[in-house]
C-alpha positions as a Markdown table, in Angstrom:
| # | Residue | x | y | z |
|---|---|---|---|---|
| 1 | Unk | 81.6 | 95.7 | 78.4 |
| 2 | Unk | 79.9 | 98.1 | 80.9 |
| 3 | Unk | 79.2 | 97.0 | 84.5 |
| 4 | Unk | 75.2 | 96.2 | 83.4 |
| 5 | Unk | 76.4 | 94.0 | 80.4 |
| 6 | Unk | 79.2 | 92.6 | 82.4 |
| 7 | Unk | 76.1 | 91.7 | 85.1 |
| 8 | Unk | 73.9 | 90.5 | 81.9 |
| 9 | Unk | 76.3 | 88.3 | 80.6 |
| 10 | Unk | 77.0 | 87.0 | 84.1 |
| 11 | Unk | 73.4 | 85.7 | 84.7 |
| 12 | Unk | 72.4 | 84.3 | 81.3 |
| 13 | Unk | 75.5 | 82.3 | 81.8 |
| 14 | Unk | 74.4 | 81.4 | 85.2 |
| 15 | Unk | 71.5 | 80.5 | 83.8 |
| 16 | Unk | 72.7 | 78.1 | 81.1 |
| 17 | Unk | 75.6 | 76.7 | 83.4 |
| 18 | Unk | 78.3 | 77.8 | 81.3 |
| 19 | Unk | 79.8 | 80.2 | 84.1 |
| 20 | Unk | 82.3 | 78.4 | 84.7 |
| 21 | Unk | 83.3 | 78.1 | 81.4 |
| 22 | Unk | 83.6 | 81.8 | 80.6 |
| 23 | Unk | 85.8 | 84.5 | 82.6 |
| 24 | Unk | 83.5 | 87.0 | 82.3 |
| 25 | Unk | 85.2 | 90.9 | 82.2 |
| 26 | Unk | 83.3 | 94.7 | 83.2 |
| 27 | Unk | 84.4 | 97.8 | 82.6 |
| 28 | Unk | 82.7 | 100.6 | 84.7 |
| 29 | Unk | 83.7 | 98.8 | 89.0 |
| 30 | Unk | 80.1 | 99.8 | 89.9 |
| 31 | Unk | 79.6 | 98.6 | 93.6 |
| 32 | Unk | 77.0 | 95.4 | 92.5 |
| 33 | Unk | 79.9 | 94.3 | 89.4 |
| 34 | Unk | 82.8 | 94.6 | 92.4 |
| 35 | Unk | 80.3 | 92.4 | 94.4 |
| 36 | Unk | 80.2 | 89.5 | 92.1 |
| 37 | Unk | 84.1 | 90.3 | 91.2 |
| 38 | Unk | 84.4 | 89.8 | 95.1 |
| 39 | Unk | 82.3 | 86.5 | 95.0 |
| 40 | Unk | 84.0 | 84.9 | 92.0 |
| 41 | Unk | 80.9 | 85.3 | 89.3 |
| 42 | Unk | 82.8 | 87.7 | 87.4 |
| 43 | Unk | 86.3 | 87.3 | 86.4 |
| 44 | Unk | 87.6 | 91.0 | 86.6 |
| 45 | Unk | 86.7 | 94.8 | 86.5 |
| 46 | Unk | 88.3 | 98.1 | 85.4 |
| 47 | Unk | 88.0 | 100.4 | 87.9 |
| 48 | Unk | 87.9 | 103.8 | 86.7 |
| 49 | Unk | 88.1 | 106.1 | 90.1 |
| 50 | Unk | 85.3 | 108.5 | 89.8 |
| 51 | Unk | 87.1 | 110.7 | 92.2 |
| 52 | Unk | 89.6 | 111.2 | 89.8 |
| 53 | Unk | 87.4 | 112.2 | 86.7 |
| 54 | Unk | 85.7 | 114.9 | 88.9 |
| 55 | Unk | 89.1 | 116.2 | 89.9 |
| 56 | Unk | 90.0 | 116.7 | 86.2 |
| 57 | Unk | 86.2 | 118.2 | 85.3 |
| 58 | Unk | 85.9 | 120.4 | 88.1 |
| 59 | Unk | 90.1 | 121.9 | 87.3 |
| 60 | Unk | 88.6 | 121.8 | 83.5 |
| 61 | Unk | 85.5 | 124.1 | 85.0 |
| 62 | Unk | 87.6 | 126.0 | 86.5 |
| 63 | Unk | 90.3 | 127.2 | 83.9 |
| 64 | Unk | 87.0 | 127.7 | 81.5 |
| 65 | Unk | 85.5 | 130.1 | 84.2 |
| 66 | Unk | 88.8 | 132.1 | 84.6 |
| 67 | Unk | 89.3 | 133.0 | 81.0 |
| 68 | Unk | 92.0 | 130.0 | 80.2 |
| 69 | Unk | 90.1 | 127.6 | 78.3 |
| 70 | Unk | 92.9 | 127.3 | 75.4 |
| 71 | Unk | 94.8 | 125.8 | 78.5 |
| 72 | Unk | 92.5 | 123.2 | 79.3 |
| 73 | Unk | 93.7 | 119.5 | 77.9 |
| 74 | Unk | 92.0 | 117.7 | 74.9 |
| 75 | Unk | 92.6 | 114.6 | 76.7 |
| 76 | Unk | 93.0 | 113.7 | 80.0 |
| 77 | Unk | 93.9 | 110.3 | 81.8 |
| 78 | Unk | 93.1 | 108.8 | 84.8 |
| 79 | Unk | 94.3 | 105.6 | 86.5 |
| 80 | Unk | 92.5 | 102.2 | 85.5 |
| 81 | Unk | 92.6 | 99.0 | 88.0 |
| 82 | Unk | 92.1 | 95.7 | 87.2 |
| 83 | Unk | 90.0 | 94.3 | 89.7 |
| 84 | Unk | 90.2 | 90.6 | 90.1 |
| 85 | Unk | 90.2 | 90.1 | 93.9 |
| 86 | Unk | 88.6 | 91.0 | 96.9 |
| 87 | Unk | 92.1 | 92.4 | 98.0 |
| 88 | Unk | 92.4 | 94.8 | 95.0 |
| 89 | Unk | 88.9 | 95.9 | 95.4 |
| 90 | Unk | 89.7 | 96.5 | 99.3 |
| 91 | Unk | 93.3 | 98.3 | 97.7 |
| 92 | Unk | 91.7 | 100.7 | 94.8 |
| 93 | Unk | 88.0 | 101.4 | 95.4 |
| 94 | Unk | 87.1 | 104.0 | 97.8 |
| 95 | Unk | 85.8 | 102.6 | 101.2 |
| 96 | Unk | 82.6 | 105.0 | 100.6 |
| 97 | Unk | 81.7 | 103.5 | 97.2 |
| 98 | Unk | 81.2 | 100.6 | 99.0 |
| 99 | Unk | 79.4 | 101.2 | 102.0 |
| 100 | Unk | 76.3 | 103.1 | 101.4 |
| 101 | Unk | 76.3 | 103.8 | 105.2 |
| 102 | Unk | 79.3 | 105.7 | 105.9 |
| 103 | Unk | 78.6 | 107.5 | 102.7 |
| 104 | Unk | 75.7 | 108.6 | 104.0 |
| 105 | Unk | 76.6 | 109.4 | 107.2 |
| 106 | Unk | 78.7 | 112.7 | 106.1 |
């Protein structure tokens, strides 16, 4: 499920006390899922690196604006992480993601 459903899910269990009895999963590592991830309310998160998917959009852009489009890849794949730990999350996501500050500080 997406980050919002994974965040859903997280709080009607809350709700109902039955977190504990489900390992809730989210697909989408938006900040506020990698939060709860981070404070054991959600089990894991697939982190797909936004970075990443630009790269391949923007080189995609790129090859259509110079003529090339035949070139350009029907599909294109980018690295997934399982998040399941504040240590992953500190390993695969992007300091910036997470703190709005420094992000906008440049």
């Amino acid at each position: 499920m997406n980050s919002v459903m994974a965040l859903g899910t997280m709080s009607a269990l809350e709700a109902e006390g039955r977190l504990d009895d489900v390992v809730v999963t989210g697909m989408g590592g938006q900040p506020d899922e990698l939060e709860m991830v981070a404070r054991g309310r959600i089990g894991v998160a697939v982190f797909r690196d936004p970075r990443s998917m630009g790269a391949n959009s923007a080189d995609a852009l790129i090859m259509d604006v110079r003529g090339r489009s035949a070139e350009i890849p029907r599909v294109l794949y980018t690295d997934l992480r399982t998040l399941d730990s504040t240590d992953k999350i500190r390993e695969f996501v992007p300091k910036e993601m997470l703190d709005i500050d420094a992000a906008l500080a440049d």
